[in-house]
C-alpha positions in Angstrom: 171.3 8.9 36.9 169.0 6.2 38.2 165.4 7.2 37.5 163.3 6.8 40.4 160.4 3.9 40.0 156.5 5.3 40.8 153.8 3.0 41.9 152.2 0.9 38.9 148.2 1.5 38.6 148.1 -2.1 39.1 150.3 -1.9 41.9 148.9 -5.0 44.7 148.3 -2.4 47.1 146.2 -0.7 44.5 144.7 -3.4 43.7 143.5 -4.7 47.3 142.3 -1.0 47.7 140.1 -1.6 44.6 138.6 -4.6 45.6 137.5 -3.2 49.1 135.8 -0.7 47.3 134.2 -2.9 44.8 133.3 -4.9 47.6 131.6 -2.3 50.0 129.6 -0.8 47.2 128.6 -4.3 46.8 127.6 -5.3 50.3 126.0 -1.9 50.7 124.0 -2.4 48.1 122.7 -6.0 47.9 123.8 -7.6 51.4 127.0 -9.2 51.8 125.3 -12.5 51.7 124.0 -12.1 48.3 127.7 -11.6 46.8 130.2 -13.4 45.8 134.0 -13.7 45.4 133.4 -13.4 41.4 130.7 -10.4 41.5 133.5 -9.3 43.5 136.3 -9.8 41.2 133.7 -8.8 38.4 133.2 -5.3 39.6 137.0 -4.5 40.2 137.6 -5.3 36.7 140.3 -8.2 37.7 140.4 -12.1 37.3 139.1 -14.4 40.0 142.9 -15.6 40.5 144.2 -12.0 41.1 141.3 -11.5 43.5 142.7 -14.6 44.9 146.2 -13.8 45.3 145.2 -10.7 47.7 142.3 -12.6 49.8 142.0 -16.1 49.9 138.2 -15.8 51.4 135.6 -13.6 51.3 135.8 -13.8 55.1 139.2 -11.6 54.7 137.6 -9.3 52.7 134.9 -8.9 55.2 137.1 -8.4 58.3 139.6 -6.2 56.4 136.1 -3.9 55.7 135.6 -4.2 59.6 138.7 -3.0 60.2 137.9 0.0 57.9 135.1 0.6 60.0 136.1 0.2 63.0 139.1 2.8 62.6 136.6 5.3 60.9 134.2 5.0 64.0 137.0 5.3 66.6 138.2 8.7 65.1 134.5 10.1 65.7 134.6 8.5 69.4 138.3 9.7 70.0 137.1 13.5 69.2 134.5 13.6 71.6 137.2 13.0 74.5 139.0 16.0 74.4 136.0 18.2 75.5 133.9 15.8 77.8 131.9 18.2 79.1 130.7 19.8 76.0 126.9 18.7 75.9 126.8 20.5 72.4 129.4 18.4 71.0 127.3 15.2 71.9 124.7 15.6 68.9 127.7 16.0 65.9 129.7 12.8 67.3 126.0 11.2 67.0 126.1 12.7 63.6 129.8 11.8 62.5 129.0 8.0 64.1 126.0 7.3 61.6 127.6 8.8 58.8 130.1 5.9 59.5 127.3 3.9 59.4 125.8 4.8 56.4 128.9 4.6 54.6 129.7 0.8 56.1 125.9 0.1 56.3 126.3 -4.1 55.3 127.6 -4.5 58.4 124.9 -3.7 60.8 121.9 -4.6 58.4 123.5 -7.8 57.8 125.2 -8.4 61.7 122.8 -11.5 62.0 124.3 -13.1 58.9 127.4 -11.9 59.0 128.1 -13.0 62.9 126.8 -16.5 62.2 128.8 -16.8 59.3 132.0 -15.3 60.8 132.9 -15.9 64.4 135.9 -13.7 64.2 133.6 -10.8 63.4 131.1 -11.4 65.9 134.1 -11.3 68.8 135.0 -8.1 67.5 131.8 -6.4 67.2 131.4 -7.5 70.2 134.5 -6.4 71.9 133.3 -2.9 70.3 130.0 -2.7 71.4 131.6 -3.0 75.2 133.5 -0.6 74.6 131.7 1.9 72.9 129.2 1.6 75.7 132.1 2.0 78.5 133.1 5.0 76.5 129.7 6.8 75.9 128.9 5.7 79.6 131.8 7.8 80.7 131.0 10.4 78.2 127.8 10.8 80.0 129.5 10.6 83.4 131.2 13.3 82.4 128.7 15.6 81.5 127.0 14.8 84.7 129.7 16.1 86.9 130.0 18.9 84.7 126.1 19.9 85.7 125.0 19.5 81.8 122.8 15.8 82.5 120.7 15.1 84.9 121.5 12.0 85.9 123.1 9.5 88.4 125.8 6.8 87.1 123.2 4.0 87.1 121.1 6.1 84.2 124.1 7.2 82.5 125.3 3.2 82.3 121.5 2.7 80.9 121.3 6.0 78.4 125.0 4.5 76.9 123.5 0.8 76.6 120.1 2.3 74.9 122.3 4.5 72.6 124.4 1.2 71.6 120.9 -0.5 71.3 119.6 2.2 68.7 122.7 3.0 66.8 123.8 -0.8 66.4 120.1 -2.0 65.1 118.7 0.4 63.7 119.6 -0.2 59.9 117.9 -3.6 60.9 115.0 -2.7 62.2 114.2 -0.2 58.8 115.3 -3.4 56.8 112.4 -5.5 58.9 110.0 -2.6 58.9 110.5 -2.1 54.7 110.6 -5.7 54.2 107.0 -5.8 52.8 108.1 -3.8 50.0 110.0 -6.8 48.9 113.8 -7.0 49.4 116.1 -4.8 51.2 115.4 -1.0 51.2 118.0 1.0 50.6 118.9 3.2 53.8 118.8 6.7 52.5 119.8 10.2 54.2 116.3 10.0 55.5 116.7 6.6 56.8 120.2 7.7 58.7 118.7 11.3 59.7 115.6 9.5 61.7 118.4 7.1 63.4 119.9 10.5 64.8 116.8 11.6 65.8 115.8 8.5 67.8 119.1 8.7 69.5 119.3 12.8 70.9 115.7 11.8 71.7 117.1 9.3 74.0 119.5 11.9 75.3 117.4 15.3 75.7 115.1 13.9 78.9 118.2 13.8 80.8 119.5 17.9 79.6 118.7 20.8 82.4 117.9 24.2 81.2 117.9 25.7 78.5 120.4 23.4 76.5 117.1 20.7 76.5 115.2 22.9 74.3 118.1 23.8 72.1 118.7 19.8 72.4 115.4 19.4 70.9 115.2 21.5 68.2 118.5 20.1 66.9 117.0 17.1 66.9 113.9 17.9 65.2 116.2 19.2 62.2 116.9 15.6 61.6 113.6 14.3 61.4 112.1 14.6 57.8 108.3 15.4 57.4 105.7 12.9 57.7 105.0 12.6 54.0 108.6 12.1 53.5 109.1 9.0 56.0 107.6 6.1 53.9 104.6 4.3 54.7 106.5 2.4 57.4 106.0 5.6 59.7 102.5 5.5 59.1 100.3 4.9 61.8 97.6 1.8 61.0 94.6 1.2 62.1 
């Protein structure tokens, strides 16, 4: 009898897996910019040459991340079609999307860099940013027929582009706003809780009834309190 053969712990699959994860750690933590192909290889516990053998540039290991994130971020946007007139739905895909987010952070704290650097990636992001807004723009559409938001197509078209604006720069704009402390700061659950916030605060105006105030005080869950926002959310005088 033929024994059956089981994947080696060092099988290339495995391998490639582990250097993703090296690399996102990485990137999360001190900008994809800032890395290289041997901190890479250095933090997966392999050679240069076997980092090599799976991606020839760290381009590929960049868009082979994107394509990580962008099948994590269409699973959140996919469950939201099934029930498009469920305004209490809307706030947990806003949730689930910046938990994406968070976990593939590099990407939109970095997008200036990384879209400059990597023209491939820039079509792409921006191929999902269209779409993403055409989606949530229909989401909202949706809602509106259903008697849930108060608002005509025109406003639905604009609250979709603003929630796109928000969720796509707002890791950049907390890296410009902490950028007096010196370097990048990292963004935290706080950091990702106030980029909910800002969104169902761009979503709550356009609620009728009672759902507005319940709208609202979901929201305000997300918001940590003043002494907990940094002195970034400090007003000056």
């Amino acid at each position: 009898m033929v024994a059956m053969r089981t994947a080696s712990p060092r099988s290339p699959s495995r391998t490639r897996e582990r250097i993703l994860d090296a690399s996102l750690a990485l990137f999360n933590e001190s900008g994809a910019p800032n890395i290289t192909t041997n901190h890479i290889a250095d933090a997966a516990g392999i050679s240069p040459g076997n980092l090599y053998y799976h991606f020839r540039h760290k381009e590929d290991i960049v868009m082979a991340l994107y394509g990580r994130y962008e099948t994590a971020l269409n699973g959140v946007l996919d469950s939201g079609q099934d029930a498009q007139d469920a305004v209490s739905d809307l706030w947990l895909l806003v949730h689930l999307a910046f938990e994406v987010i968070q976990d593939f952070r590099f990407i939109h704290r970095d997008l200036s860099d990384l879209s400059a650097a990597y023209p491939a990636l820039r079509a792409r992001f921006q191929r999902s940013v269209e779409a993403g807004i055409a989606r949530t723009s229909a989401y909202c559409l949706a809602l509106a027929r259903a008697g849930a938001l108060d608002a005509s197509p025109e406003e639905a078209h604009a609250l979709a582009t603003n929630i796109s604006l928000v969720t796509t720069y707002w890791l950049n704009l907390q890296a410009l706003r902490h950028a007096s402390r010196g370097g990048l700061a990292p963004p935290d659950d706080d950091t990702i809780s106030e980029g909910v916030f800002q969104v169902l605060s761009l979503i709550t105006p356009y609620l009728r009834g009672a759902m507005r105030e319940d709208f609202r005080r979901i929201a305000l869950r997300y918001l940590p309190p003043p002494s907990d926002r940094g002195d970034c959310s400090k007003p000056t005088a």
